[in-house]
N, C-alpha and C positions, 0 to 999 in steps of 0.2 A: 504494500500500500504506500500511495506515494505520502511523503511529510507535507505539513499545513504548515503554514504560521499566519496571527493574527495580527501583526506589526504595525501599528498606526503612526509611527516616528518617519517611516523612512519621506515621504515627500517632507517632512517637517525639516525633516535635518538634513539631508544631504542630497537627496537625489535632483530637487526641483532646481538647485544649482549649479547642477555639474556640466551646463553648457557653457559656465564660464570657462572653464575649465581649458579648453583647445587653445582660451585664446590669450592666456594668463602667460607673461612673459617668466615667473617662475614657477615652476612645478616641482617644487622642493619634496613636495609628499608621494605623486606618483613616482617621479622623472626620477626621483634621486634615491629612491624606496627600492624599486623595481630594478631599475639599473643595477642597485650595488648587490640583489637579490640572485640577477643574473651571474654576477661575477664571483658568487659563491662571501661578497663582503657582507652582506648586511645587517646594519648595528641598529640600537637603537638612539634616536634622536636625542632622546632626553640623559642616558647614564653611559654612552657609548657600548654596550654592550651587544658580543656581535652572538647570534644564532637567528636558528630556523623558526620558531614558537613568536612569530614578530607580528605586530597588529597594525594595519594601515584605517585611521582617523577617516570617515569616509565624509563628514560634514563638507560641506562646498566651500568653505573659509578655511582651511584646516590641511588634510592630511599628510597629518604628522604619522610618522612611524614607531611605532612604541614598542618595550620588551612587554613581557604579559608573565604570567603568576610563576614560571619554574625562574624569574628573575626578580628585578624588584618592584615589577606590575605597575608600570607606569603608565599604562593604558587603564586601569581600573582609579591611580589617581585621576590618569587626565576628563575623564568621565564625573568623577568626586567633581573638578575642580568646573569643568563646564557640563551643566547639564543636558543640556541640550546637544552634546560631542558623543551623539551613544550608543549610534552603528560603527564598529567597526571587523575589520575584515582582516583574517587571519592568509597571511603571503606564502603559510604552506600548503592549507587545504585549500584555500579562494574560500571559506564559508563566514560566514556574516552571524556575529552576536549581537545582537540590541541588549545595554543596560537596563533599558527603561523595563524594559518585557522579560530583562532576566530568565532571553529563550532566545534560541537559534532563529534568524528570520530566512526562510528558504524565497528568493524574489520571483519564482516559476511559479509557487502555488500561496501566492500571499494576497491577504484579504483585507484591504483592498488592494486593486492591482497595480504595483511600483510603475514611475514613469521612463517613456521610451529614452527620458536623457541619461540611462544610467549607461546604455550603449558606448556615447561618448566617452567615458572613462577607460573602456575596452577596445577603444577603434583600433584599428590596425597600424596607424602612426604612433603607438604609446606604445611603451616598452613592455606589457603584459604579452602582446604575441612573440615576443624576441624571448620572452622568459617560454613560453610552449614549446618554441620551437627548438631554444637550444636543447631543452628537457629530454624532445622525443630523437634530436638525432644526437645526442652524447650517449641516450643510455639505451638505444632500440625503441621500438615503437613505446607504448607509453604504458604497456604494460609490467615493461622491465622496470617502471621508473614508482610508479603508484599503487599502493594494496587496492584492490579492487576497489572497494566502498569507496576509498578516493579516486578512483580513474574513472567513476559514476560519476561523479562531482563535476571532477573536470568534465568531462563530454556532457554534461546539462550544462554549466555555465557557457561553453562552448554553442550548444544552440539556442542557447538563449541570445549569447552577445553576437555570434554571426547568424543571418538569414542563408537558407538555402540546403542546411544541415539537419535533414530530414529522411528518415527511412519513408520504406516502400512494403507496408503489409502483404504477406504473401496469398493470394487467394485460391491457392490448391495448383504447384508445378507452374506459378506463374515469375519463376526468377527469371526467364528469360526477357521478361516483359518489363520487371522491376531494374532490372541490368543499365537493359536498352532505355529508360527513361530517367534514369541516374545521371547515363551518360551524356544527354541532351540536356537536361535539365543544368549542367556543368556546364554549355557552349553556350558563354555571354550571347551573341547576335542572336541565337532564337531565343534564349531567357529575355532581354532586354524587347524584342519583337511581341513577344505575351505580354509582355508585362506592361506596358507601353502602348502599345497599337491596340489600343481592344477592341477596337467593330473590326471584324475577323472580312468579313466579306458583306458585298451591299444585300446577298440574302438571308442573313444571320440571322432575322429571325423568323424564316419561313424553315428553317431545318429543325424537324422534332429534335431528329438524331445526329449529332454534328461530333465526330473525332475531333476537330480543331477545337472548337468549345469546350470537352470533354480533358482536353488538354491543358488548355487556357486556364481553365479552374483549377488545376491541377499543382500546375506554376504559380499559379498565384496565392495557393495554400503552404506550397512548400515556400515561399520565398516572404511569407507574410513576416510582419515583425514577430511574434509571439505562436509557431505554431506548435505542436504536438510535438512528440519525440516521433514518431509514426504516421502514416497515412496511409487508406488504401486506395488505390485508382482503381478501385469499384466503376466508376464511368467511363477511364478509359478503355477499359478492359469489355465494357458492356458496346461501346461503339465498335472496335475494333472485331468484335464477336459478327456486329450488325453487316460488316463489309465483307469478312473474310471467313469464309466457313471454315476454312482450314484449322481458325485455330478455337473453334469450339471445341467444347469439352475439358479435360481436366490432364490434355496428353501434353509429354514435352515438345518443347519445339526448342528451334534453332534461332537464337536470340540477332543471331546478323539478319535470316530471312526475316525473321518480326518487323526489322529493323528498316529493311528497303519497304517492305510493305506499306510501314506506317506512314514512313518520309512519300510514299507517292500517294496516299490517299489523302496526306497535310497539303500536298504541293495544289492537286484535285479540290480540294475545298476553298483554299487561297488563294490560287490561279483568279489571277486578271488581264485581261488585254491590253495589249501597250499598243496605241497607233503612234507612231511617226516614221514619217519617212529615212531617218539617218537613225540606225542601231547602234542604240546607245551598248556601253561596254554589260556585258551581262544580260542582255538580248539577242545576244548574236545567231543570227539565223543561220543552219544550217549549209551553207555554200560552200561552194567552192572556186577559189579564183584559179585561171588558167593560167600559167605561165608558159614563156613558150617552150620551155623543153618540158611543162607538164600537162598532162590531161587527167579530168577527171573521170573516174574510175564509176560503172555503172554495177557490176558486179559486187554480190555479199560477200568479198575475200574476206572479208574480216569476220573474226573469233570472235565471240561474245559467252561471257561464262553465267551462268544460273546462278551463282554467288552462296550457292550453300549444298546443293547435294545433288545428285543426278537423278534425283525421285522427280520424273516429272508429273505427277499427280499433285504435291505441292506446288512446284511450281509454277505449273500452272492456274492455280487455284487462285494465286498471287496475282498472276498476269493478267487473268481475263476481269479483276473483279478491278481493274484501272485502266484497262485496254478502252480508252475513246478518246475524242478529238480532244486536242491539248493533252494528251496526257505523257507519262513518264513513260511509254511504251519501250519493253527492252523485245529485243530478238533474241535467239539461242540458236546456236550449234554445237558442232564436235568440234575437234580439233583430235590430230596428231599428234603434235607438240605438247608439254606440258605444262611448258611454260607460255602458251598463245594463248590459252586461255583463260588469260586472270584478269581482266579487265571486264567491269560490267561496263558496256559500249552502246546506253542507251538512247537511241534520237532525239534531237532537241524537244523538248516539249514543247515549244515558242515559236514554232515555223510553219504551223497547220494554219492556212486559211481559211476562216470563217464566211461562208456562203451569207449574203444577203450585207453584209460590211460596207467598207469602204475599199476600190478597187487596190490598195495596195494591202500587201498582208497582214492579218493579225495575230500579233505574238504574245504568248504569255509569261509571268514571272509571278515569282511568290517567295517568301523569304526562305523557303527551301532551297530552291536554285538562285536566289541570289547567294548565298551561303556557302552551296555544297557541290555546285557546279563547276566542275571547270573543262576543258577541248581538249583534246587528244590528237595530233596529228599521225592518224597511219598514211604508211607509202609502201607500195610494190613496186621494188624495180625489176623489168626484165633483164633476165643477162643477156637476151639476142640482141635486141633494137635500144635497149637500155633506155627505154620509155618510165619515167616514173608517175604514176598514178598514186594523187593523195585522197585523202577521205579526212574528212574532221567532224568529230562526234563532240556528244558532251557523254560526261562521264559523271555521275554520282560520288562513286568509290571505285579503288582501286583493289581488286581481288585478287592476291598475290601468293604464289605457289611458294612452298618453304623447302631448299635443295637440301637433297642428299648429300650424305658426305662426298660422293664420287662430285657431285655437281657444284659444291665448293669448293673443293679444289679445283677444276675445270674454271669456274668464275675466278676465283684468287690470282689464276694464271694468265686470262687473257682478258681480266678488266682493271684497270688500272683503279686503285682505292680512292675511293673518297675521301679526303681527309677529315670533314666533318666529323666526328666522332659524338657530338654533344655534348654539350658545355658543364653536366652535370652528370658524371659519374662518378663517383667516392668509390672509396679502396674497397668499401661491403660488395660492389659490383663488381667491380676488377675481380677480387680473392675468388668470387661464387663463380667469374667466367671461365678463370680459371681453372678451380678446383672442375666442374662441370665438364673441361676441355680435358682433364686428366684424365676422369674415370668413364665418361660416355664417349668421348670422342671430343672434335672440334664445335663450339657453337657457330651457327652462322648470326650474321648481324642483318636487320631492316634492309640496311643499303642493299648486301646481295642478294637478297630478294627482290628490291628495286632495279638491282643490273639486271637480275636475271629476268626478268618481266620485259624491258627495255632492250634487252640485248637483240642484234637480229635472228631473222628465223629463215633458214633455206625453203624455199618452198618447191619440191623435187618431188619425183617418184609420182606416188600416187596423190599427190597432192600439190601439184604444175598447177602456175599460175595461168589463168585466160587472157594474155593480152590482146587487147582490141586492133592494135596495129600492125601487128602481126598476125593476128585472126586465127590463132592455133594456141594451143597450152605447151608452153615456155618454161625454163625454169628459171625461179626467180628469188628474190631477198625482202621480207618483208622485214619493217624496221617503221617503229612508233617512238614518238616525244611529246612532253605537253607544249599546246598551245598557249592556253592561258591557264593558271593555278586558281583554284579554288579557295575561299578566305577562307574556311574547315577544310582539310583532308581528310577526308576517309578512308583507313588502310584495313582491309579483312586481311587477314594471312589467315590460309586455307589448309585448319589441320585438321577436317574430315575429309577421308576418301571411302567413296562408296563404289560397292564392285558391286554385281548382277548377286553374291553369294552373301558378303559381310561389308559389313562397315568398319573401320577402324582410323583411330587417330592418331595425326604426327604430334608425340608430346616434346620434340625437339625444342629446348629452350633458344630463342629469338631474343637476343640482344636490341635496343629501342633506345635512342635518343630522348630522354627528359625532355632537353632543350637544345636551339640548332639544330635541324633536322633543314640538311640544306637539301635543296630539290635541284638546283644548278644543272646537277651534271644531268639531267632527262631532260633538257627546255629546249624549245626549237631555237634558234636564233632570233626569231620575231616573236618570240613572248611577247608579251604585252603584261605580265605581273612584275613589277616593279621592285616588290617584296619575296623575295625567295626562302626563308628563312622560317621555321615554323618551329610551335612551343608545343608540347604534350597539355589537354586540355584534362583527358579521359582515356579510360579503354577500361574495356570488357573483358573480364579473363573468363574463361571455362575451365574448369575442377569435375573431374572425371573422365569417364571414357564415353567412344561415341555411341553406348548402347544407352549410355544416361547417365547424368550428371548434375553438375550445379552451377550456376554463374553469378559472377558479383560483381561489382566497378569500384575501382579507382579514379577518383574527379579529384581535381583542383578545384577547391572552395575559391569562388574571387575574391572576395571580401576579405576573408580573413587570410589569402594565400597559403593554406594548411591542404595537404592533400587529405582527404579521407576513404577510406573504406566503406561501400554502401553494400551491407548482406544482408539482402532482402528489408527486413524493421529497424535491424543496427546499423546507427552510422556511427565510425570511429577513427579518431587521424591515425594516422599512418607515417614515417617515415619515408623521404624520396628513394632510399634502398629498397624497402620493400616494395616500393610500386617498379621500380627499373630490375627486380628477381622475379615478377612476375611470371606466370605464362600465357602472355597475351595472346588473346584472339580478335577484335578488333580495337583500332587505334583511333581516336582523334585528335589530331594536330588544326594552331589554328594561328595563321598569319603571327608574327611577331608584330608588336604595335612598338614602331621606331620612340626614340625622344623628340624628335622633330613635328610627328604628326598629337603626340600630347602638347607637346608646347604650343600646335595651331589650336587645339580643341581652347582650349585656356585662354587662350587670345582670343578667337571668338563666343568663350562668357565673358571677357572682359567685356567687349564690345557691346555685344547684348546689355550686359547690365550696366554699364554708361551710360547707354541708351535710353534706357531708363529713369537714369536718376536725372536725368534732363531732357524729358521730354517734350517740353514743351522748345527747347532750343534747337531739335530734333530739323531730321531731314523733310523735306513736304511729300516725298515716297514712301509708301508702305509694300513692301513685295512677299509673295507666299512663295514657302516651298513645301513639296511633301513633305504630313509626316514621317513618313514610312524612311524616305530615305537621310530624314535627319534623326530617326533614330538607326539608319547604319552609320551615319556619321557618327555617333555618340562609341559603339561597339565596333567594326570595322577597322582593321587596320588597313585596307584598301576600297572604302568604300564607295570609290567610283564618281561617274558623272551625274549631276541631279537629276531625277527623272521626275519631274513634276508632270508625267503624263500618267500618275498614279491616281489625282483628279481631275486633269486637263484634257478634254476633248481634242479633236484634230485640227478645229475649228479655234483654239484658242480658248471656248468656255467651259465650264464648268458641267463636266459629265450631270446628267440630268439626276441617276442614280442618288449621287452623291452633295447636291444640291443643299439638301434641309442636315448633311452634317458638315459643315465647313470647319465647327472649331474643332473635329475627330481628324479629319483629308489632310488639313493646310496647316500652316503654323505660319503666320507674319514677324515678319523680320525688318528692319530696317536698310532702307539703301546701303550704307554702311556695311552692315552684314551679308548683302545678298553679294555686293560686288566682290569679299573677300574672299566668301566662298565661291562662286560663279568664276572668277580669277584661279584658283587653285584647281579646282576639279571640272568647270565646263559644263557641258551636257545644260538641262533648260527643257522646256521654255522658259523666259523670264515671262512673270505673271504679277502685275501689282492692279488688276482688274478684276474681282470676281463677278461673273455675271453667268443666267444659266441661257446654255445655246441652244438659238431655235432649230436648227437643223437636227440636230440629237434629238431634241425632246420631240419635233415631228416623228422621225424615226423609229422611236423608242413608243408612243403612241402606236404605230403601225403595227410595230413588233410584239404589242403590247395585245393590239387587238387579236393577231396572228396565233397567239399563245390560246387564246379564250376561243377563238371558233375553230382549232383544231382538236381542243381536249373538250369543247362541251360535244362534236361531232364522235369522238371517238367516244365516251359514255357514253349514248346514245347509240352505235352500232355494238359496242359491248353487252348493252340489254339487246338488244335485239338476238344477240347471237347465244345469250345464257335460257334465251324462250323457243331456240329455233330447234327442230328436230332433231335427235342422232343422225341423220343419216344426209346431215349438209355435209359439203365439204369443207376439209380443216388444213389451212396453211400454217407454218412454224414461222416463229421471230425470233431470233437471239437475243438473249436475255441482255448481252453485255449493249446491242444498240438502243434497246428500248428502253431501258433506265436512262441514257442519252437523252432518250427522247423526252422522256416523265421528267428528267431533270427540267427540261428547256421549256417545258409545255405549265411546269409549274414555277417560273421561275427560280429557278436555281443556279440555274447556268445560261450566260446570255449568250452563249455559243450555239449555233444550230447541230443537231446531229450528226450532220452530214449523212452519202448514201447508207441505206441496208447494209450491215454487214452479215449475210446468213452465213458465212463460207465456212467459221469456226465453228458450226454446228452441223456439218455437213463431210461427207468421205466418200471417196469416188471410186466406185465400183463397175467394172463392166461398162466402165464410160459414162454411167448414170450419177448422177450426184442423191447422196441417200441420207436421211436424216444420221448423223451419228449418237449411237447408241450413247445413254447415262451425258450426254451432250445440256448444256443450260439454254432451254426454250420451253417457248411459252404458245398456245394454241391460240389460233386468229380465225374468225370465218371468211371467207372468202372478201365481203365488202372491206374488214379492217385492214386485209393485206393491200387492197387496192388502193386504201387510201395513204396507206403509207408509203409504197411503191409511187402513186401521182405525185405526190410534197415532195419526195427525196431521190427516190430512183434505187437501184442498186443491186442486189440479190445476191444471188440467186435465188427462185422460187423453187419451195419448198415445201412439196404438198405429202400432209402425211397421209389424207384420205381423199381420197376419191367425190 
C-alpha cells in the first residue's frame, strides 16, 4: 500500500517559493549542498561536520545544509530556532520530514497536492541530476548503489521530478506493443507533435475509432506533470485490434512488424495534401531525373524485405489493411543475396494523384514521414553497354542482415572502416567486446552491417539484370546510397530467420554507437542532409528465443537526460553500459541538434519576446506560419523549409477545412521573425492575409454534395439488394477499396478512391480470373457494382453468382 501524508506546511514554507530559486545569483543551499555531496565532501553549514545523514533546509529563503541527530542536530535546532524552516530533506534518501507534523511528508501522495514549482528545484540544470548520474555510473546501475526500499524512493522522486517516466501495463503478451511505444514515446519530434498539435486531422471528430487519438491521449498521460507510476494503453491497443486483425487475440507478435504497422496507419490518419507547384524538401515526389549517361529504370530490380518474417499470412495482413491511395504501400520479393534484402523500399506515399484536384499532383505528408523518411538511391549498372539505371525510393527503416563470422571477415577485408566508432563507449563496453570476442568469436559492429547492406551486389547467373538498351538480361552491379537522411533513423537488425521447417535467432551481440553514429560513408554525393551525424534516442531489445520471448526499451528521458529501462509497468535508469551491452533488435537514432541551430532557436525567442514587450513600437506586418512546422522547428535538428501549405490553399487562402480553426493551423509572428526564419530555411508561402478562398470553398461544396448523393444512393440500393431474392446475381468488392470508398463518402479522407481495385481478391486460373479463396470481400448486387464501376472504373468484375 502506497504511504499518505497529510502535510499542510509545504506551500507554506517552501514550495510556493522555489521559483525564485533559478534565478537567485547565490544558491549557497542547493548549488553548494549538492555539489560538495557529489564530491563525496559534504559538511555541515553550521558545525563543519562532514557525512552522509545531512539535511537540506527546503524553505524558499533558506537552504541551508544541516548535520541531523547521529551529530549535533543542527537541523532540529534550526527548526527550534525558525518555525516556520520545517521541511527538510534528507541528501541520502531524497525523503522529506516536516517538524511541524512530526511525520515523513511523501509529495506523490500528499493531501493537499504540493505545487508544480517544486520541479524547479530538480531541473536538470541543478546539480541533483549530476549527483544520479554520477551514482549510477560509478557504482553500476542503481541497484548496486541503493537497498531496494531506497532505489523505490529514488525512481518515485524521479517520476515525479521528470515527465515522460512512465510504465506501460501489460495486457496479456502485449510487451511487444508496450516496447514499441516506449520507444516512440522517447523520439522528441512525435512526442513534441502530440503534445503540441492536437487537432490531429480536419476529420477528428467524425472518427469513432481513431489510433492517432488513441495515441494522442496516451502521450499526453505519460508526459502529464503528475502521472501514475503505470498506464495501460487499453485504447491503443483497442484501435490497433480495430485495423489489424492480425494482432487480435492474446498471441505474441513481432514488436518491429507492430511497429511499421502502427507508423503506417498514424501516417493514414495524419496524411494531408500539400498543393504547390515547387517540392518542398520532405515532399519529394517520386522521380527520377535523367542524366545523360542515365536512364531510368522501369523494371522491379529492386529487393524489398517484409521486415520481420517470411510468414506471408502476416504480412500480408499488414499490407492490405493500409494498401490505398496515399498510403505507405510497401512491395515484397525474394532475393538471392542476403544481404539485398534488408531494406524496406517502400513508394512514396506523397506522389499519388488525386482524381477531381487541381491538375498538378497531390502529395501527402504527416509527421510520420516528415520524421522517419528519408531516399534511397539504387542503381544497376550493366557491365555490357554500362548503362546505369537509378531508382529512388523513400525508405521508413533500414532492415539490416547481421554477418556471419565468415562474412566479417570478408567485410573487414574489403571495406575500408569507418572511423566513427561513437563518442560514448566506456571501458564496461570495451572489457564485454572483448571478453564476448574471446569466448564466442569476433562481434560485429552496426557499421558492418551498414557496409554490408551498402556494399554492391553482382547480379549474374540466374538473376541477370534486364537492361533496356540492350534488350536482353546482362550481367550486372547493383549498388545503393542515401539520398537524403531521415531526422529519426530507423535501424531493424534482423535476428529472426525463418525456414519452411523452424524458426530461429541470430543472438550474435551487435556493437551500436551511443553517440556519433556517422552515416557519411552511405551518402550519394548530392545529399541534400546537411546533418550526418546521429544520437541513440531508443531501441528495442528482444530477450528470448524466436519460439517466444520478451521485449523491453531503453529511451533516453529528455528532460532529465537519464537513460531508463521501460519493462512493460517498470520504469528504471539504467547506466549508458548497460544500454550499449544490450542485445539490440531495433535502433532509433535521431539527427544531432548542432550548437549553432540552438543558439538560432534562442535568438528567435528573443525576438519573439521583444516583440512583445513593445508592441505597440512593433512592425505594421503581422505574418503566419504553420503550426505544425514550427513545432519541427522547436524539435528538428533539420527541420526544413516552411510549409505553410499545411493551411494555405493553392490559391493563396485559407483551406476552407480549416477556416473556423486559425489559432490551432497558424501561429503569427512578427515581420521581424518571419524574415529570420524565411532567411534561414526558405520554403513559404509568405502569408500575412488570412482570408477563406472562394475557389476551395466552391469546390469543396461540390465535393461536399458529391459525398451525400453517392452514399444516400448506395443505402438505398443496399436495401434494395438485402429484400431482393436469392437467386439475383452477386458481384464481389474488395474490402481494402471500399473502406477507401466509406472513408471518402463519409468524410474522412478528402482523397477520392480512385479505380476498383478487385485484383487482390482474385487468382487466375485457366485464364479465368476466380474469386480467391479466404480473400477480404464483401457481396454487391449487381446495381451497386455498376454504380461503382460508373464513378471510378477499374476491376476487374467479379461475379460470384450467376
Amino acid at each position: 500500500m502506497e504511504k499518505k501524508s497529510q502535510c499542510i506546511h509545504a506551500e507554506q514554507s517552501c514550495f510556493s517559493g522555489l521559483g525564485e530559486l533559478s534565478s537567485k545569483a547565490n544558491l549557497n543551499g542547493v548549488s553548494k549542498g549538492l555539489t560538495s555531496l557529489v564530491t563525496e565532501d559534504a559538511h555541515c553549514q553550521e558545525c563543519k561536520v562532514p557525512g552522509r545523514n545531512l539535511w537540506l533546509c527546503l524553505h524558499s529563503k533558506c537552504y541551508l545544509i544541516l548535520c541531523g541527530e547521529a551529530n549535533k542536530d543542527h537541523s532540529s535546532d534550526h527548526f527550534q530556532d525558525y518555525n516556520n524552516h520545517c521541511l527538510h530533506l534528507n541528501l541520502n534518501t531524497f525523503r522529506i520530514w516536516c517538524y511541524q507534523c512530526e511525520a515523513e511528508m511523501f509529495p506523490l501522495n500528499n493531501e493537499p497536492a504540493i505545487s508544480q514549482n517544486l520541479l524547479t528545484l530538480f531541473s536538470k540544470e541543478n546539480t541533483f541530476d549530476q549527483l544520479m548520474r554520477q551514482k549510477c555510473e560509478t557504482q553500476g546501475t542503481i541497484n548496486y548503489y541503493f537497498p531496494f526500499d531506497i532505489q523505490q524512493q529514488f525512481i518515485t522522486w524521479l517520476q515525479f521530478i521528470y515527465s515522460g517516466i512512465v510504465g506501460l501495463q501489460n495486457l496479456g503478451n502485449t510487451c511487444y506493443l508496450n516496447a514499441a511505444l516506449q520507444a516512440l514515446s522517447n523520439v522528441p519530434p512525435m512526442t513534441k507533435y502530440f503534445l503540441e498539435c492536437l487537432p490531429l486531422t480536419d476529420r477528428d471528430k467524425d472518427k469513432r475509432t481513431s489510433l492517432a487519438k488513441a495515441y494522442r491521449n496516451l502521450i499526453q498521460n505519460v508526459w502529464s506533470e503528475h502521472p501514475p507510476s503505470s498506464i495501460a494503453p487499453t485504447s491503443v491497443l483497442y484501435a490497433v485490434k480495430l485495423v489489424f486483425q492480425m494482432f487480435r487475440g492474446f498471441q505474441q507478435h513481432d514488436s518491429q512488424e507492430f511497429l511499421r504497422c502502427f507508423m503506417d496507419q498514424l501516417h493514414e490518419e495524419l496524411k494531408e495534401p500539400i498543393f504547390d507547384a515547387q517540392e518542398p524538401e520532405g515532399v519529394r515526389e517520386n522521380s527520377l531525373s535523367d542524366d545523360e549517361s542515365e536512364q531510368s529504370e522501369t523494371e522491379s530490380y529492386l529487393t524489398c524485405d517484409s521486415g520481420v518474417s517470411d510468414d506471408e499470412g502476416s504480412s500480408q495482413s499488414c499490407s492490405n489493411a493500409t494498401y490505398h491511395s496515399g498510403s505507405r504501400k510497401r512491395t515484397r520479393s525474394s532475393s538471392d543475396s542476403e544481404f539485398s534484402d534488408a531494406l524496406d523500399r517502400s513508394p512514396s506515399p506523397r506522389n499519388t494523384s488525386v482524381e477531381g484536384t487541381a491538375s498538378s499532383s497531390v502529395k501527402f505528408r504527416s509527421i510520420v514521414s516528415d520524421a522517419f523518411d528519408g531516399q534511397i538511391l539504387s542503381s544497376v549498372e550493366c557491365l555490357t553497354c554500362n548503362l546505369i539505371s537509378n531508382r529512388l525510393e523513400t525508405f521508413q527503416d533500414l532492415s539490416l542482415p547481421i554477418p556471419s563470422r565468415d562474412q566479417l571477415y570478408v567485410i573487414h577485408q574489403s571495406v575500408q572502416q569507418t572511423p566513427s566508432q561513437g563518442e560514448e563507449q566506456g571501458w564496461m563496453s570495451w572489457m564485454w567486446s572483448y571478453l564476448w570476442g574471446w569466448f564466442w568469436g569476433p562481434s560485429g559492429r552496426l557499421q558492418d552491417c551498414l557496409s554490408a547492406f551498402f556494399s554492391a551486389d553482382e547480379l549474374k547467373g540466374d538473376n541477370m539484370y534486364s537492361c533496356e538498351k540492350c534488350k536482353k538480361l546482362r550481367n550486372g552491379i547493383k549498388f545503393s546510397m542515401i539520398e537524403v537522411l531521415p531526422e529519426v533513423l530507423t535501424i531493424h537488425l534482423k535476428r529472426f530467420r525463418h525456414e519452411p521447417l523452424f524458426s530461429s535467432k541470430i543472438s550474435s551481440h551487435i556493437s551500436f554507437p551511443i553517440r556519433g553514429l556517422d552515416m557519411k560513408p552511405w551518402l550519394t554525393r548530392d545529399c541534400s542532409s546537411k546533418i550526418t551525424t546521429y544520437d541513440l534516442v531508443a531501441v528495442i531489445v528482444h530477450h528470448g528465443t524466436a519460439g517466444g520471448g520478451h521485449y523491453t526499451c531503453y529511451a533516453l528521458n529528455e528532460p532529465s537526460s537519464q537513460w531508463m529501462e521501460f519493462d512493460d509497468s517498470l520504469a528504471r535508469p539504467v547506466t549508458v553500459d548497460t544500454v550499449a551491452n544490450c542485445q539490440a533488435y531495433v535502433l532509433f537514432y535521431q539527427k544531432r541538434r548542432t550548437n549553432e541551430m540552438e543558439d538560432f532557436r534562442r535568438h528567435i525567442t528573443n525576438l519573439t519576446q521583444q516583440e512583445l514587450e513593445a508592441q505597440s513600437n512593433g512592425g505594421l506586418l503581422q505574418f503566419y506560419i504553420s503550426s505544425k512546422w514550427f513545432c519541427k522547428f522547436k524539435s528538428f535538428a533539420e527541420p526544413g523549409p516552411i510549409h505553410n501549405q499545411d493551411f494555405l490553399c493553392p490559391h493563396g487562402g485559407v483551406q476552407p477545412l480549416k477556416i473556423e480553426r486559425l489559432e490551432e493551423v497558424c501561429s503569427p509572428v512578427s515581420a521581424v521573425v518571419w524574415e529570420a526564419l524565411h532567411t534561414r530555411f526558405g520554403g513559404g508561402p509568405a502569408c500575412n492575409r488570412l482570408f477563406r478562398c472562394p475557389i476551395c470553398q466552391q469546390k469543396q461544396e461540390v465535393m461536399d454534395k458529391r459525398r451525400r448523393e453517392e452514399l444516400d444512393t448506395f443505402l438505398e440500393l443496399q436495401r434494395d439488394f438485402q429484400n431482393e431474392k436469392s437467386s439475383v446475381p452477386i458481384y464481389a468488392i474488395a474490402m481494402n477499396w471500399f473502406r477507401k470508398w466509406e472513408s471518402f463518402v463519409k468524410n474522412r479522407d478528402s482523397a477520392l478512391p480512385g479505380p476498383v481495385e478487385n485484383l487482390p481478391i482474385t487468382i487466375l486460373r485457366n485464364g479465368n480470373r476466380l474469386l480467391r479463396p479466404s480473400s477480404d470481400f464483401a457481396q454487391l448486387s449487381a446495381a451497386l457494382w455498376h454504380l461503382f464501376h460508373s464513378h471510378y472504373g477499374g476491376g476487374p468484375e467479379v461475379i460470384i453468382r450467376s
